[in-house]
C-alpha positions, 0 to 999 in steps of 0.5 A: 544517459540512463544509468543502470537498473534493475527490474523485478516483477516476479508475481503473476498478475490476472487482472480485470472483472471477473477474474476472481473465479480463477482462484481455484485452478491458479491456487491447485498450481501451487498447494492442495490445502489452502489457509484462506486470510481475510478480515472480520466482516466485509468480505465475509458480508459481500459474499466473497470469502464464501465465493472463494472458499467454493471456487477452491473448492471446484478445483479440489484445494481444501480451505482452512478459514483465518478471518481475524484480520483487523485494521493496522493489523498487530504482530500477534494476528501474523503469529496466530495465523500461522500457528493455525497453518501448520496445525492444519498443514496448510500448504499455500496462503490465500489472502482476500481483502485490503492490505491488511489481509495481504500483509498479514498472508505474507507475514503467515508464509513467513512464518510458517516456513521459517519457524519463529515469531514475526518479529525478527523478520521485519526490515529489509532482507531478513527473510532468509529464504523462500516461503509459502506460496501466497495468492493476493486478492485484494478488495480495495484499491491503495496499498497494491500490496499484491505486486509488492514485496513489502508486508507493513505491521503494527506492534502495538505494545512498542508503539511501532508499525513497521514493514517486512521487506523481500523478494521472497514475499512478492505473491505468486500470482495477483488477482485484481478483480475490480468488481470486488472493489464496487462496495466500498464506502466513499471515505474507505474509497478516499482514504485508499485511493489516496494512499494509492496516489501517494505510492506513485508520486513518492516513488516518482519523485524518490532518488531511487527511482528509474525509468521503468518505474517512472512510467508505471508510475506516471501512469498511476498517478494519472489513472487516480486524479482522473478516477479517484474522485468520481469513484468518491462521488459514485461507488458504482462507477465500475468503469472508474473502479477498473482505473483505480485498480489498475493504478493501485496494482501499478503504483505497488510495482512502482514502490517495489522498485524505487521505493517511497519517500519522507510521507510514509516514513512520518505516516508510518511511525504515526500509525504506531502512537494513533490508530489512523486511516492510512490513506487518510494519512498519507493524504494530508502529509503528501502536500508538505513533504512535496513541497519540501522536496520541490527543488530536489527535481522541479521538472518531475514535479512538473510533469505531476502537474500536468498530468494532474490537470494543472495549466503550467506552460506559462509559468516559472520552472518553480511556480510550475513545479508548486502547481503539483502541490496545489494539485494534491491540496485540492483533491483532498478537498475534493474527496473530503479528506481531513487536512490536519494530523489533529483532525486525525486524533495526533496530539502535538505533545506525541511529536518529540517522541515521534520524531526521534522514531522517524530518525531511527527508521532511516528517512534518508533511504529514498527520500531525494532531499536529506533531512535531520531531526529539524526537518522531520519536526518541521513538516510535523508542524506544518501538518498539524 
């Protein structure tokens, strides 16, 4: 019997190539000035802050340039972006990159509508109403933060990274133009494509998940182990490119409603002591916590397998459901991500702290198998 759901999806969502130049007249719907966020170098170099800003132009919306977004970016970027916004009375937030860029725009809304630092709206459910337009344009394919209703920041003093949770800071409208995505290096396109991945197996396997999320999660994942790889092997792979993308976009629909697992709460609160890749570090902790989590659903553990490529009909229901991890273990290989925390700069003297942040941060919210201090300690070992 299925049990009782809920669904939302509420951002519009322009999908495929050649779908940036409707920025201007999607952004005119919404503000006549716009604060365009977006990171220190790539977009720029590419050509596509420049594409932007005239596209917005043609359609009349004034643009206020913010391009100080860094990686793992700090609280202060989201504070000072929105200084500048109100300054400049801007009236609508467009963010152009990775997930960076796109977090950063929604902590700016945020801010700017309701005053304050960033701060004291992180966790879930403390925005207290609805915010700046915002237009999601992202350039690489992993956090699918431009379907999601999530904002993740680093506070770097507190040796924290922690995320902004609301419906209020789902984007208006999503553009997901895969031919942005094209020149990106092959461990950017590892490392974000594994994070992608890792979205749709956690909110697969999460004990909030539900069926619609299921499906769009299923279909992420089989969209990443078919492509995922070749676009690693041939960035030029447009084709492959449009698949990733897509999986991105779906797998952030499927973590907007059912949530992620024990990978991310361990690969976040690590985010906060060492500056890592996140994909890079998702990848490496995803094998462990799956098969930590192996017996809490053996048939959708499974159903990844088979998906993933892997012969399973012959075997036990647990020698079946292990495949999947094998399957993860081996794209890794594939792709030529790092397989240790330590090949990642994580220090084993940092892990009692680390886990004592990973217990405050309640692990046990969508994880479908509980966990104690023991546990979180465990899988650190087993990932170092």
């Amino acid at each position: 019997m299925i049990k009782d759901l809920d669904f939302s999806m509420p951002t519009k969502l322009l999908f495929g190539q050649g779908r940036l130049k409707e920025v201007g007249e999607e952004t005119r719907k919404y503000g006549q000035k716009a604060l365009l966020v977006t990171g220190k170098r790539s977009a720029k170099k590419l050509g596509f802050t420049d594409g932007v800003i005239e596209y917005l132009k043609s359609e009349k919306v004034r643009t206020v340039l913010y391009d100080k977004v860094e990686p793992n970016p700090d609280k202060q970027t989201v504070d000072t972006g929105a200084t500048l916004a109100k300054e400049e009375g801007c009236d609508i937030v467009v963010a152009l990159g990775g997930g960076s860029a796109l977090d950063v725009g929604k902590g700016i809304t945020v801010v700017v509508s309701h005053g304050g630092e960033v701060w004291k709206y992180m966790g879930e459910g403390n925005v207290p109403g609805p915010t700046l337009p915002l237009i999601a344009i992202p350039t690489t394919a992993g956090t699918g933060s431009e379907t999601t209703p999530f904002a993740m920041l680093s506070f770097r003093e507190e040796k924290i990274k922690t995320f902004m949770g609301s419906p209020f800071i789902f984007p208006k409208v999503a553009i997901v133009d895969p031919a942005l995505m094209v020149a990106k290096s092959s461990y950017l396109s590892a490392c974000t494509g594994m994070d992608a991945l890792s979205h749709a197996l956690e909110a697969y396997t999460s004990k909030l998940s539900q069926p619609i999320s299921d499906r769009i999660a299923l279909q992420a994942i089989e969209l990443c182990s078919k492509s995922l790889p070749k676009v690693v092997m041939n960035g030029n792979n447009l084709e492959a490119r449009t698949d990733m993308a897509l999986a991105s976009s779906l797998a952030g629909m499927a973590i907007a409603q059912a949530g992620c697992g024990n990978a991310h709460t361990i690969g976040n609160t690590v985010g906060g002591f060492f500056e890592t890749d996140h994909g890079a570090l998702m990848g490496l902790l995803l094998p462990h916590v799956m098969e930590y989590n192996i017996f809490t659903n053996l048939g959708k553990f499974i159903e990844i397998a088979r998906i993933m490529g892997e012969k399973v009909d012959t075997l036990s229901p647990r020698c079946a459901a292990m495949k999947a991890v094998e399957a993860i273990k081996n794209l890794l290989i594939d792709i030529g991500l790092p397989q240790r925390l330590k090949d990642l700069g994580v220090t084993e003297d940092a892990i009692p702290a680390m886990v004592k942040v990973v217990m405050k941060t309640d692990p046990n919210e969508e994880s479908a198998r509980i966990v104690g201090p023991e546990d979180i300690e465990y899988l650190f070992g087993k990932a170092f």
